[in-house]
C-alpha positions in Angstrom: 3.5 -18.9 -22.6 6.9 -20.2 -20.6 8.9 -17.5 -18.8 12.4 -17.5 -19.4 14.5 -15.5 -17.2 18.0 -14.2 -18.6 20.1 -17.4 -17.7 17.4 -19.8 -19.3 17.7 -17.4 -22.5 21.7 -17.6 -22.5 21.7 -20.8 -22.1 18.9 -21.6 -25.4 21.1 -19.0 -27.4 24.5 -21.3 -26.4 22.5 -24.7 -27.1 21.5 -22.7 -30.7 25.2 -22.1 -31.0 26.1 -25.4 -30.1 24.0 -26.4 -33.2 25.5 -24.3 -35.5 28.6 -25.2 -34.4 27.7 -28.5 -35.0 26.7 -27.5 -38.5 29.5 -25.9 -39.5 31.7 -28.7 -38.3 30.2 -31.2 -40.7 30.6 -29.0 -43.6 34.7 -29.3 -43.1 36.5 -31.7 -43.9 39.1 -30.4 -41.4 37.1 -30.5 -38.3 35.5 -33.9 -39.2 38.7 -35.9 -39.7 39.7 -35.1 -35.6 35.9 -36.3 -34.3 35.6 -39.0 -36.1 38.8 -40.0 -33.7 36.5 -38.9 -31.1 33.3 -40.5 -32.1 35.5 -43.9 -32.5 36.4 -44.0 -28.5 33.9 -45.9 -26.9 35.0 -44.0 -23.6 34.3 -40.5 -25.3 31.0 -42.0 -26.9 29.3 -43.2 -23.5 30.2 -40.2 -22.0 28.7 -38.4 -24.3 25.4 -40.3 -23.7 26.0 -39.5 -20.2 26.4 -35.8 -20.7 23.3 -35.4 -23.2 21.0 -36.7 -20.3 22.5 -34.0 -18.4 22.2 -31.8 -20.7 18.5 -32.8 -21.2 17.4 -32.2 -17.6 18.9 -29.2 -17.7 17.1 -27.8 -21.0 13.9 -29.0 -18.5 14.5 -27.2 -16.3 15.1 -24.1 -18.1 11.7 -24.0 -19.6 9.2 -22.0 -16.8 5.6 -21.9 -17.0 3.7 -19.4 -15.1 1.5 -21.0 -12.0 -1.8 -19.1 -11.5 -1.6 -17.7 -7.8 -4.4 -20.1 -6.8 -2.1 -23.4 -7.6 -1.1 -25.2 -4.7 2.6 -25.5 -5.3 5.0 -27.0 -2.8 6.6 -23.8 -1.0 9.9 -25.3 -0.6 10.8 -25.7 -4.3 8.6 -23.0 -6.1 6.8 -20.1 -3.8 3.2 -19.5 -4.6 2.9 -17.6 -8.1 6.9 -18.0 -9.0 7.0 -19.7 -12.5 7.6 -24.0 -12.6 9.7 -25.3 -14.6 8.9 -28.6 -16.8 11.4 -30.5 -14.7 9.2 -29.6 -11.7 6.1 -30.5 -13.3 7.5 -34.2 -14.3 8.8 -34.7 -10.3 5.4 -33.1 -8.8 4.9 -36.3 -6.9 8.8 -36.2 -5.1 8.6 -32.1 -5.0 4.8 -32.2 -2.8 6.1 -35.4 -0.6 7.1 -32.8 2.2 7.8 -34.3 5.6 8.7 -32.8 9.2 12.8 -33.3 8.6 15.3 -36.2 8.4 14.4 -39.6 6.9 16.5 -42.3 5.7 16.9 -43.5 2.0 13.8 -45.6 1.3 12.9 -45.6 4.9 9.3 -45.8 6.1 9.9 -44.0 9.4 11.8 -40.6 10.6 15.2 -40.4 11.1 15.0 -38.9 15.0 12.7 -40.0 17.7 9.7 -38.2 18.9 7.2 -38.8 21.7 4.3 -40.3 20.1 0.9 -41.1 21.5 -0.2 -44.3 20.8 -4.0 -45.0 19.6 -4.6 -46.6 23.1 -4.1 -42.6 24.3 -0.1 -43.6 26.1 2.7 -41.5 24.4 6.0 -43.2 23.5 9.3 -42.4 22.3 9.9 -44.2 19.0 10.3 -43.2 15.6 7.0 -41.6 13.8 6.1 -43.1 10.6 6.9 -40.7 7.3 3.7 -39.1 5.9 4.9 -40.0 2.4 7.1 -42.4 2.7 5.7 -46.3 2.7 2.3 -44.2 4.2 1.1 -46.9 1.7 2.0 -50.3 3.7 -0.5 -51.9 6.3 2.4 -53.3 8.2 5.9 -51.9 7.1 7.7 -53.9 9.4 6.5 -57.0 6.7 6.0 -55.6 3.6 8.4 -53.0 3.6 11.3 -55.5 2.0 9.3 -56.8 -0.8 7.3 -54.1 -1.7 11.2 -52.8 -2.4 12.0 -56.1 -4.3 8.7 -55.8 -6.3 9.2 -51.8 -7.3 13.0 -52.5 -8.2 11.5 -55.2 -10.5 9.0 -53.3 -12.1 11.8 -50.5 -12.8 13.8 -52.8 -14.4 10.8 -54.1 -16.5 10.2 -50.6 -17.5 13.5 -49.7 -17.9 14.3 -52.3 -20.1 10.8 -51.7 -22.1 12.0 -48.0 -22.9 15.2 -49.1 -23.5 13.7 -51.5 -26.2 11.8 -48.6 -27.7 14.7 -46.0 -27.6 16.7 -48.7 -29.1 14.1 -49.5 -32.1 13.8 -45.8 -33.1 17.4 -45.1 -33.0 17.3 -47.8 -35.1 15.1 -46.4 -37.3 16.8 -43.5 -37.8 20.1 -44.5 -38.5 18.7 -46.6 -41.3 15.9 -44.7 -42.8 18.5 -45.6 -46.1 18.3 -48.6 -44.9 16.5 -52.2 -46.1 16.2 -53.8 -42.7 17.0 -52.2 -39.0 17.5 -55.4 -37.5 20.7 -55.5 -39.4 22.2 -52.4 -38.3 20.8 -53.9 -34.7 22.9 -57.3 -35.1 26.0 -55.8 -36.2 26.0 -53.3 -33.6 25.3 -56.1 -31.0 28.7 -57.7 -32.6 30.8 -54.5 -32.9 31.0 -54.8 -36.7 30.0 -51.1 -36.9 32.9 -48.4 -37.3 31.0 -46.6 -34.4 30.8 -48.3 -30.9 27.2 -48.3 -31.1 27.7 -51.3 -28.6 28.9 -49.3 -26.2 26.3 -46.3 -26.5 23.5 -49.0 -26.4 24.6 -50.4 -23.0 25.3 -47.4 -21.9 21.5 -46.2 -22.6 20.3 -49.5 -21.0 21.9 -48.8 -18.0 20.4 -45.0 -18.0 17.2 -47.1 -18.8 17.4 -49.2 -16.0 18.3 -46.8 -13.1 16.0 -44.3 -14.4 13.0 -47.4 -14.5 14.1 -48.4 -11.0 14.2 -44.1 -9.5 11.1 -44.1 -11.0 9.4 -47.0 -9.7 10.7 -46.4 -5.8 10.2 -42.4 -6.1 6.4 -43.1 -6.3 6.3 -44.3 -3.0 9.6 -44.0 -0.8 12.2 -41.1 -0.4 15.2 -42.8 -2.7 17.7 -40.6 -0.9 16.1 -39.8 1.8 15.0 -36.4 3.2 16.8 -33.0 4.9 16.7 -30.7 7.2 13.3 -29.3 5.9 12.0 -32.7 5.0 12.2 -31.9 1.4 13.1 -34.8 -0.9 17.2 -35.1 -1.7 17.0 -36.5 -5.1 14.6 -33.7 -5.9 16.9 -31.2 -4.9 19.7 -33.5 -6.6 17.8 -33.2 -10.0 17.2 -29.6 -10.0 20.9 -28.9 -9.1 21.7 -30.5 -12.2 20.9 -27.4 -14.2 22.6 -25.3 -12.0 25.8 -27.0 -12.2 25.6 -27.2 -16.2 24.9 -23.3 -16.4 28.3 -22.5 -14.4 29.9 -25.2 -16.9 29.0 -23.5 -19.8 27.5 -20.0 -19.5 31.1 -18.8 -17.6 32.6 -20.6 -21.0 30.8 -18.1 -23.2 32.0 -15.0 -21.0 35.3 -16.4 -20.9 35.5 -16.8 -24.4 35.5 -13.4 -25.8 37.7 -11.5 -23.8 40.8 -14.8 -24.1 40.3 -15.1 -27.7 40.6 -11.5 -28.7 43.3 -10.3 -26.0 45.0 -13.4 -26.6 44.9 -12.9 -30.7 45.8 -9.3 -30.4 48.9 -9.7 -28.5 50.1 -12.8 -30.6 49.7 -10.4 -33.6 50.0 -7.0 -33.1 52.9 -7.4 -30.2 54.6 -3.9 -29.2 53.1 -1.7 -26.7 49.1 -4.0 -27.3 51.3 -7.0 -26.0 52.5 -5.4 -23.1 49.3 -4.0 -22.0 47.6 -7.3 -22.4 50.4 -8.6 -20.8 50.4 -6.6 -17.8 46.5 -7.2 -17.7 46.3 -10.8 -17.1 49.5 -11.0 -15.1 48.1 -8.1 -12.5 44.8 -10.1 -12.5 47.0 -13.9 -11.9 48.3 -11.9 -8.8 45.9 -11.8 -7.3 44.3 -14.5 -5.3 41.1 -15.5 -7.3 38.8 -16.6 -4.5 39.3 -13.3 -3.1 38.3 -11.3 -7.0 35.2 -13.6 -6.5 34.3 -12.5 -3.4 34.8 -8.4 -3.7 33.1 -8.8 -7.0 30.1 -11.1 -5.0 29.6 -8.4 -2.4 29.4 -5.3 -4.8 26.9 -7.6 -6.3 24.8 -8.1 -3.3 25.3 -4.3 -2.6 23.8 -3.4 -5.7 20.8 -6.4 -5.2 20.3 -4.4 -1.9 20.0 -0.5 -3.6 17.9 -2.2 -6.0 15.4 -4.1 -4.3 12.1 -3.3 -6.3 13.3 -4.6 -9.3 14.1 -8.4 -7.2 10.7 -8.2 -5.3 10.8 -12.4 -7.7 12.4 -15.0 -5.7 13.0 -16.6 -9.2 14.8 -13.2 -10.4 16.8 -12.6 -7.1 18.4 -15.7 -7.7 18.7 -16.1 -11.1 20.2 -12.9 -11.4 22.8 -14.1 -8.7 23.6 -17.4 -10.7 24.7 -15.0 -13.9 26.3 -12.4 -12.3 28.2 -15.6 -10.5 29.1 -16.8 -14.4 30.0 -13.4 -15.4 32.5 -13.0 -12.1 34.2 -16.7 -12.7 34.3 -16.2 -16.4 36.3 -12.5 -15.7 38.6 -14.3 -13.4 39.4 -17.2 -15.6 40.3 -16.3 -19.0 43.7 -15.4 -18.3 45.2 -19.2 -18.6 43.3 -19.9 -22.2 44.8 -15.9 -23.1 48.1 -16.7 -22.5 48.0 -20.0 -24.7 46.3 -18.1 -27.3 49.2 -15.8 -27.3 51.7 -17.4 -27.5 49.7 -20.2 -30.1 49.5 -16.6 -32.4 53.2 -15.5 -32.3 53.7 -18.8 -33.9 50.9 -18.8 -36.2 52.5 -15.0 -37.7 55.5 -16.5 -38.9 54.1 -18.6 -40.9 54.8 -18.5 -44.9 50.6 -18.3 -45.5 50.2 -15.2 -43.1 53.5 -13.1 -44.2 51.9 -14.1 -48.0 48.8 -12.9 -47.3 50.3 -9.7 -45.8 52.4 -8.8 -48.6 49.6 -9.5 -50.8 47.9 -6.6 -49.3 44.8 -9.0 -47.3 43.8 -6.6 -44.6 44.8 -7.1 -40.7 41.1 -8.1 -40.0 40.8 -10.5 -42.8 43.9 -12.2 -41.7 43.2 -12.6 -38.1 39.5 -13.8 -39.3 40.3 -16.3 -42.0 43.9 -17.4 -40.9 44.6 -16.7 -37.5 41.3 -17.9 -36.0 40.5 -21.3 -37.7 43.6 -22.2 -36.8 43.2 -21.3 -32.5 40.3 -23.6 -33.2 41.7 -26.5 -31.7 43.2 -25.0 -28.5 39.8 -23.3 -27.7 37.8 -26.4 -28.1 40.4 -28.7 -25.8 40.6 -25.4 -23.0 36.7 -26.0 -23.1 36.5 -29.1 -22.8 38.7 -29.5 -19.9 37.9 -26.3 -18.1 34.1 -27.7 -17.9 34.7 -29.9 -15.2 36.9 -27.2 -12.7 34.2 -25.1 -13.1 31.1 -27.3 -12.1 33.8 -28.1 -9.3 34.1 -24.1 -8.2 31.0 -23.4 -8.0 30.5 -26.2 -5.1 33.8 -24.9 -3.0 32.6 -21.1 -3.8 29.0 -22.3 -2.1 30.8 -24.2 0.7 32.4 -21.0 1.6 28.9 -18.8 1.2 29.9 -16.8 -1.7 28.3 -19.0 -4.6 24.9 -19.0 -5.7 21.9 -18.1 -3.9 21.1 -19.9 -0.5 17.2 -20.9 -2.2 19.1 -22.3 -5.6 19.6 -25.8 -5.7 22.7 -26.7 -6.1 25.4 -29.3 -5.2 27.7 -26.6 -3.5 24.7 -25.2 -0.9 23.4 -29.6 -0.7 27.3 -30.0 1.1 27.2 -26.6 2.6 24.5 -27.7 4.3 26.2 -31.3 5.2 28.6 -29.2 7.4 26.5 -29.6 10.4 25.0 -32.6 9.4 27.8 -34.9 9.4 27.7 -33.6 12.8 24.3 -35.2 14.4 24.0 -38.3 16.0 22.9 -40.1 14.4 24.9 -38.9 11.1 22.9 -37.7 8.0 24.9 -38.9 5.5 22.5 -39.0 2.5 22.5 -35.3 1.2 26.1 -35.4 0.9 26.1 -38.5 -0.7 23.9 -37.9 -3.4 25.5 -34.7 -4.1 28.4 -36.3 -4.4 27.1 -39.2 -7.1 25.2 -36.5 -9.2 28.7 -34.7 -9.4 30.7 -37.6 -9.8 28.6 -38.5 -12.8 28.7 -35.7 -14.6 32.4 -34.3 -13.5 34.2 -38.0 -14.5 32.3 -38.2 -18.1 33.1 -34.5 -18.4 36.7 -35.3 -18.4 37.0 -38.4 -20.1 35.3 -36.5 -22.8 37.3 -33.9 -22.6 40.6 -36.1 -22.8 39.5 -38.3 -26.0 38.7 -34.2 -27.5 42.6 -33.2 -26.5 44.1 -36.6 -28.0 42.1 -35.6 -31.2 42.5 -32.2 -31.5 46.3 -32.1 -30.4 48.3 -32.1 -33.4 51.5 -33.1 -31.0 49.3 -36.3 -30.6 48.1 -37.1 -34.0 49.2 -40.3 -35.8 
């Protein structure tokens, strides 16, 4: 049976929401007129394809199975009896290629040199060769350049082959209504459709092709290289994917209650509840937040220390850590989506419907529910939207600074914590900074795009 731990729960509960939400939306006319504007950008569309395969590896890596205690599991990633995750079991071959430390992207040989004794019994001081890493090559100094050549090609065959597949069922199910696929297929190719399925099918064959091509070279070579540790950089790359998406969304959900109903109940009610709220968010703005996040961090720790029977898991101690880091920049960020909602709500009070409905007799709960709330809708999804990037963002400055997530999470934050000193050595390890950087980048850049083509829909100032 999997083992979910609370943040892999949360997060199946918000994807379930997401669903509904989803749902809902196509049942109102309302809400579908403003994303067909956003289904029409080709920008929006292939970064939603990018954000979905996110999304994906994250949902992987919040599935755990339990690993009997007599598993050989690679201590760096998951300690002996902590539960794997399916992400982990799918990169078991870049997760067990453990080296000594340092080694280049797609290099054969370490990073540092060591005084090695030669097979004629003389020791020298060159560069070891990588016990994963090309241990497959007779002669590296040969074959090393087009065994490259000939995996990269064999990705790109691959890629291209599941690209062909993913294309033909998408196909498939887009037309089920359909007499022939290969219609949809050609007009699609020609941007005839109102969709840009163009767009969204080069933007999978691209996903196709570097995800052929990390494949092929991952079964033989470090494709960005190795840390301190020796432990493989895209692996921990990959598995901070799911961290980052978690401190996306799950500080969303706790900073969603608290904005929408302070930020309703001052709009409405005004008078002394205004004030209060008021005074609430403005004493909280006051203070600096980094600071909030670390007082709140340390109570935290203080509390993980009283209690330390019930984090005697590795998995739990951190996990815990991770939600209780969602629940802290959730409290300290609500206040800027409270105020709009405020001041969105006096607005929406004066309006002819609301003052009807109240001298109709409709009750104060009734109105805030059926008018006052459908009508927030667009704020809340555009704050969203654009508050999903900061926070992937804060949770890497928060780690840089050693008050973010636990030192054994993976995660982009502790990959360039840890590139302080690296940057550092001579010669410079670049790579682990690097590729936290492009997994970022990637998700961070579609993230707002997205969230831009969701604002110019959802903005009545901006509609046509």
């Amino acid at each position: 049976m999997p083992v979910l731990l609370p943040t892999d729960i949360l997060f199946l509960l918000m994807l379930l929401g997401l669903a509904a939400l989803v749902a809902y939306t196509l049942r109102q006319e309302h809400l579908r007129r403003p994303w067909r504007s956003v289904i029409r950008s080709r920008s929006a569309m292939i970064s939603l394809v990018i954000l979905l395969v996110y999304l994906l590896i994250a949902l992987l890596d919040s599935i755990r199975i339990p690993v009997s205690s007599n598993a050989h599991v690679n201590s760096t990633s998951a300690p002996i009896g902590e539960p794997v995750t399916l992400l982990d079991f799918g990169l078991g071959r870049i997760r067990d290629a453990q080296e000594k430390t340092y080694s280049a992207p797609l290099a054969v040989v370490a990073h540092a040199r060591e005084m090695i004794r030669q097979a004629d019994g003389r020791e020298a001081w060159t560069y070891p060769r990588l016990q994963f890493g090309g241990r497959h090559l007779a002669n590296p100094e040969q074959e090393h350049a087009s065994d490259l050549i000939r995996r990269i090609a064999l990705g790109l065959g691959a890629g291209i082959a599941g690209w062909a597949l993913l294309t033909g069922f998408l196909a498939l199910v887009l037309t089920r209504r359909r007499s022939d696929p290969m219609d949809f297929l050609r007009s699609a190719w020609r941007g005839e459709t109102d969709l840009p399925w163009r767009a969204v099918l080069l933007a999978l064959l691209l996903i196709s092709l570097l995800a052929g091509v990390l494949v092929a070279l991952c079964q033989a070579y470090h494709v960005f290289g190795t840390g301190k540790v020796g432990e493989d950089v895209l692996y921990q790359s990959l598995k901070s994917i799911r961290t980052g998406v978690l401190i996306g969304t799950l500080t969303t959900v706790a900073t969603l209650p608290l904005a929408l109903v302070l930020g309703i109940l001052a709009g409405y009610y005004r008078g002394w509840v205004d004030d209060v709220i008021q005074y609430l968010y403005t004493t909280l703005n006051s203070v600096p937040g980094v600071l909030l996040i670390a007082a709140a961090m340390l109570v935290m720790q203080s509390y993980m220390a009283r209690h330390e029977a019930e984090f005697a898991s590795l998995a739990t101690r951190a996990d815990f850590r991770l939600l209780a880091l969602c629940l802290i920049l959730g409290m300290t960020s609500w206040t800027g989506l409270c105020r709009l909602l405020r001041a969105e709500t006096l607005k929406l009070r004066e309006l002819e419907y609301v003052q009807a409905a109240r001298v109709l007799g409709v009750s104060q709960g009734m109105i805030l529910f059926r008018h006052i709330l459908p009508n927030l809708f667009h704020l809340v999804l555009i704050s969203v939207a654009l508050d999903f990037s900061s926070l992937v963002l804060a949770e890497a400055v928060l780690s840089y600074v050693n008050i973010g997530v636990d030192p054994t999470t993976e995660s982009w934050g502790n990959m360039i914590n840890g590139a302080r000193l690296e940057m550092a050595r001579e010669p410079v390890v670049w790579w682990s900074l690097a590729s936290a950087f492009i997994f970022m980048f990637a998700l961070v850049l579609p993230a707002n795009l997205f969230a831009d083509a969701v604002r110019d829909a959802f903005d009545p100032r901006r509609a046509e």
